[in-house]
Residue frames as a rotation matrix with the C-alpha (Angstrom) as fourth column:
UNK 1
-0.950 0.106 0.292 -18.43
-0.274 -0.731 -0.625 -36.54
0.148 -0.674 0.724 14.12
UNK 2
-0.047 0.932 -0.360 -21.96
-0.667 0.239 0.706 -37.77
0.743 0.273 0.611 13.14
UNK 3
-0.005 -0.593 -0.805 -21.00
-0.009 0.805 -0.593 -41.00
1.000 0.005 -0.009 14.52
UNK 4
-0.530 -0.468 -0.707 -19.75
0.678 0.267 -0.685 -40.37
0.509 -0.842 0.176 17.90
UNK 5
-0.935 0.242 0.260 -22.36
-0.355 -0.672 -0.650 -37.84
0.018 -0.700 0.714 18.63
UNK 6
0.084 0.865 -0.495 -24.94
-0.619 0.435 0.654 -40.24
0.781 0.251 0.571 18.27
UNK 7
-0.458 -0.882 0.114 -23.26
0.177 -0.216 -0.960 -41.22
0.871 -0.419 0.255 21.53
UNK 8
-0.782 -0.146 0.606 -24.80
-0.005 -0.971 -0.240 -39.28
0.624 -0.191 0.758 23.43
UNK 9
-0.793 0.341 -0.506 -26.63
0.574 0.698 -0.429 -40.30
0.207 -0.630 -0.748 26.30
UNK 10
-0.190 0.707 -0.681 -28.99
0.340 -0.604 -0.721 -37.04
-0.921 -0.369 -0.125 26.52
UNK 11
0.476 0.625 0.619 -31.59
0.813 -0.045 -0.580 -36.59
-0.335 0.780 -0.529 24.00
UNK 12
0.956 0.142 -0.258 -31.06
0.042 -0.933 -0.358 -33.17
-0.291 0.331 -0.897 23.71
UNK 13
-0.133 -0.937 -0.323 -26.93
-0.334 -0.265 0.905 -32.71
-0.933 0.228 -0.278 23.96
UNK 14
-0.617 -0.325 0.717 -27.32
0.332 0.718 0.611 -35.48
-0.714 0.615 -0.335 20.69
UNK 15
0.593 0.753 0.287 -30.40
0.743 -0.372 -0.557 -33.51
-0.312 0.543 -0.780 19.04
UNK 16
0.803 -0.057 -0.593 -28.72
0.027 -0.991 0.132 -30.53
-0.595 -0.122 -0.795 19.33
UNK 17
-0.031 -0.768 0.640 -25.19
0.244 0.615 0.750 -32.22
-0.969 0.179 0.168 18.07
UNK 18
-0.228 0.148 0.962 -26.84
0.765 0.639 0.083 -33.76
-0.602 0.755 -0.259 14.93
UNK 19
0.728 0.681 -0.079 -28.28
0.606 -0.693 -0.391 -30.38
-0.321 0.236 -0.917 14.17
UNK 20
0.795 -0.399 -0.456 -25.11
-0.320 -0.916 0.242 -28.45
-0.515 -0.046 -0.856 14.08
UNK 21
-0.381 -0.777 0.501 -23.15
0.233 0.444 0.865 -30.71
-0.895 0.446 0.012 12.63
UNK 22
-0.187 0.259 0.948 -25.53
0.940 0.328 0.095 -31.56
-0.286 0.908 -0.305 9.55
UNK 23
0.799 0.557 -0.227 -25.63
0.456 -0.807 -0.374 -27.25
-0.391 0.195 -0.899 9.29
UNK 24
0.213 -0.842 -0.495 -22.20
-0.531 -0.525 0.665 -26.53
-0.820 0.121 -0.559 9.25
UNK 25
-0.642 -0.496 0.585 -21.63
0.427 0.403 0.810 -29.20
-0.637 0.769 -0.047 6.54
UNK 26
0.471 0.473 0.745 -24.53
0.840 0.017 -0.542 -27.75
-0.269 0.881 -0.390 4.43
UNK 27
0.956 0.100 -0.275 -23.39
0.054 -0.984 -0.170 -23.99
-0.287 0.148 -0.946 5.15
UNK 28
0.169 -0.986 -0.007 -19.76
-0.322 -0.062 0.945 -25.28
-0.932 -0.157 -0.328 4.55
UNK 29
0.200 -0.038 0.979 -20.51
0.523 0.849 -0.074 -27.19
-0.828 0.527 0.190 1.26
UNK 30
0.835 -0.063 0.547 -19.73
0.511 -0.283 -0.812 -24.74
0.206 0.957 -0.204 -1.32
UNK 31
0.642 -0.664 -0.383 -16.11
-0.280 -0.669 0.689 -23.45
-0.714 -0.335 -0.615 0.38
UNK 32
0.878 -0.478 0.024 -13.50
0.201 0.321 -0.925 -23.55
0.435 0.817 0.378 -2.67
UNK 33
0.345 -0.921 0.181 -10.33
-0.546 -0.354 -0.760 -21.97
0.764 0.164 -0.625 -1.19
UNK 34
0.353 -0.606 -0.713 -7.90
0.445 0.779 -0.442 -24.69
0.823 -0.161 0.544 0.20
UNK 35
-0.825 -0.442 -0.352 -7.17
0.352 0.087 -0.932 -22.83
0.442 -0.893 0.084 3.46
UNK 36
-0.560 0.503 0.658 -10.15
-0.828 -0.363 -0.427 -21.97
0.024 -0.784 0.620 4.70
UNK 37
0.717 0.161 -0.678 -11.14
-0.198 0.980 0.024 -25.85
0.669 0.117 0.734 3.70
UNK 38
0.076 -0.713 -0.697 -8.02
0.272 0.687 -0.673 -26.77
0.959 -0.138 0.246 5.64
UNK 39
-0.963 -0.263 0.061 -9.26
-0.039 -0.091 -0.995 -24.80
0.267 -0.961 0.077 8.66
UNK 40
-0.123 0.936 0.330 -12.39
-0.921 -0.232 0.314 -25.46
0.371 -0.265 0.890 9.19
UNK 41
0.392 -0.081 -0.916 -10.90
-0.167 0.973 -0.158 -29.12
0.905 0.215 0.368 9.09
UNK 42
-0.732 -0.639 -0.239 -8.38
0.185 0.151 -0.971 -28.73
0.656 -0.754 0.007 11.82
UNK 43
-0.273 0.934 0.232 -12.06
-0.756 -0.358 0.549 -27.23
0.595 -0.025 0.803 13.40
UNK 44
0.547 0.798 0.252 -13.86
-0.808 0.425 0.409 -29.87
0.219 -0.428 0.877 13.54
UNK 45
0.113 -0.428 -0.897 -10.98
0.422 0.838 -0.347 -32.56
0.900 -0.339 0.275 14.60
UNK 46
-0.906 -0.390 0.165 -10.72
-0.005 -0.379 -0.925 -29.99
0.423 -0.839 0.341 17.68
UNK 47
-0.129 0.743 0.657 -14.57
-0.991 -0.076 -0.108 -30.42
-0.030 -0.665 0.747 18.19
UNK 48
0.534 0.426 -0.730 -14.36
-0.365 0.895 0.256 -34.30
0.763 0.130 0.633 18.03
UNK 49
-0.571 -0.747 -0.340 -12.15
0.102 0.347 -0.932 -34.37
0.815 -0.567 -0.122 20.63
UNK 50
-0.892 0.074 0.446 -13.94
-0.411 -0.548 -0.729 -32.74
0.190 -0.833 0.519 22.39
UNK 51
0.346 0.937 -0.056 -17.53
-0.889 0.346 0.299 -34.69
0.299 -0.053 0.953 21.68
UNK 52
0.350 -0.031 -0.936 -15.75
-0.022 0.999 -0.041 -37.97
0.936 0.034 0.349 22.78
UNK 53
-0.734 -0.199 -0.649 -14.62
0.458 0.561 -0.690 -36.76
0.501 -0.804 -0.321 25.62
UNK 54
-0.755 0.445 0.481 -17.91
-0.649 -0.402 -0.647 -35.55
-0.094 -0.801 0.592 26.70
UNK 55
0.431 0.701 -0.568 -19.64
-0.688 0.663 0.297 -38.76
0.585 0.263 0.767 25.59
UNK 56
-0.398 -0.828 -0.396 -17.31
0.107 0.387 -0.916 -40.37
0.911 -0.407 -0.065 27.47
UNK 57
-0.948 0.312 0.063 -18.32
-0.179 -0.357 -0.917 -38.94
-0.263 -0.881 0.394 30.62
UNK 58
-0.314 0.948 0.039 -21.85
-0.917 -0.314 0.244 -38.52
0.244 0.041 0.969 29.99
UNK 59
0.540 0.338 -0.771 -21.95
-0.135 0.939 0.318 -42.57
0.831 -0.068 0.553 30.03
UNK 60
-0.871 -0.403 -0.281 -20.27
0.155 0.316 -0.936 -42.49
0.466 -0.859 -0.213 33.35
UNK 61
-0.878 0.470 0.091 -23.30
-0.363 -0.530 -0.766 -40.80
-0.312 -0.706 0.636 34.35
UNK 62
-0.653 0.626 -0.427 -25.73
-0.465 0.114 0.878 -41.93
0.598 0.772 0.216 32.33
UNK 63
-0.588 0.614 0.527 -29.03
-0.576 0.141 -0.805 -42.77
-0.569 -0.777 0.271 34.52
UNK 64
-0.907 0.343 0.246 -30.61
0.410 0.576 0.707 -45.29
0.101 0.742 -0.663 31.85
UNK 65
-0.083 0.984 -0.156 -33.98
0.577 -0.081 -0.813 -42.54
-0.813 -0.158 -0.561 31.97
UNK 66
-0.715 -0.398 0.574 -35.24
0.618 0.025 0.786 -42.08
-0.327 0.917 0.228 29.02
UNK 67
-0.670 0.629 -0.395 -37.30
-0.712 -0.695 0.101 -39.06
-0.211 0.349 0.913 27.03
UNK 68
0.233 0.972 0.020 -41.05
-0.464 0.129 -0.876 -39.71
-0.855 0.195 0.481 25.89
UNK 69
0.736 -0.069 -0.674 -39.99
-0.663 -0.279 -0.695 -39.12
-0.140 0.958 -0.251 22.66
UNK 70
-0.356 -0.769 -0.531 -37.41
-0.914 0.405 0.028 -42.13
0.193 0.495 -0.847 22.99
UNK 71
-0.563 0.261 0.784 -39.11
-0.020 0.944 -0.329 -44.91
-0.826 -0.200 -0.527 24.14
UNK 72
-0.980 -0.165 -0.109 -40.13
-0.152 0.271 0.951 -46.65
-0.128 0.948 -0.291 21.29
UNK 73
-0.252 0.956 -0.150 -44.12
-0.933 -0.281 -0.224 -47.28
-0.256 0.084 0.963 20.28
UNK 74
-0.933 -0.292 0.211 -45.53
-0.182 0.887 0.424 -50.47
-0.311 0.358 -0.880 20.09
């Protein structure tokens, strides 16, 4: 999920992404009981579908115009 939302042609959609991802695994990191581990899984394979196919698209659209904050400093 990490991965493919790095993706992400808009800063923000991919800020925002990385953020929620790298919460739910912390706030998820201490579940013990095998089904609610085994749905939270089925979860997030239903939100990776869904981030690929909106990375997908986004690079149809993608205007190559980048944030302040991405252009690199020399």
């Amino acid at each position: 999920m990490l991965r493919e939302s790095e993706k992400f042609a808009d800063f923000n959609y991919r800020s925002y992404a990385l953020r929620r991802m790298k919460d739910g695994f912390r706030a998820n990191s201490k579940l013990t009981e095998e089904a609610l581990i085994d749905a939270k899984i089925q979860h997030a394979k239903e939100n990776l579908s869904i981030i690929k196919r909106q990375t997908a698209i986004g690079q149809l659209f993608n205007l190559n115009t980048k944030l302040t904050v991405e252009i690199p400093k020399h």
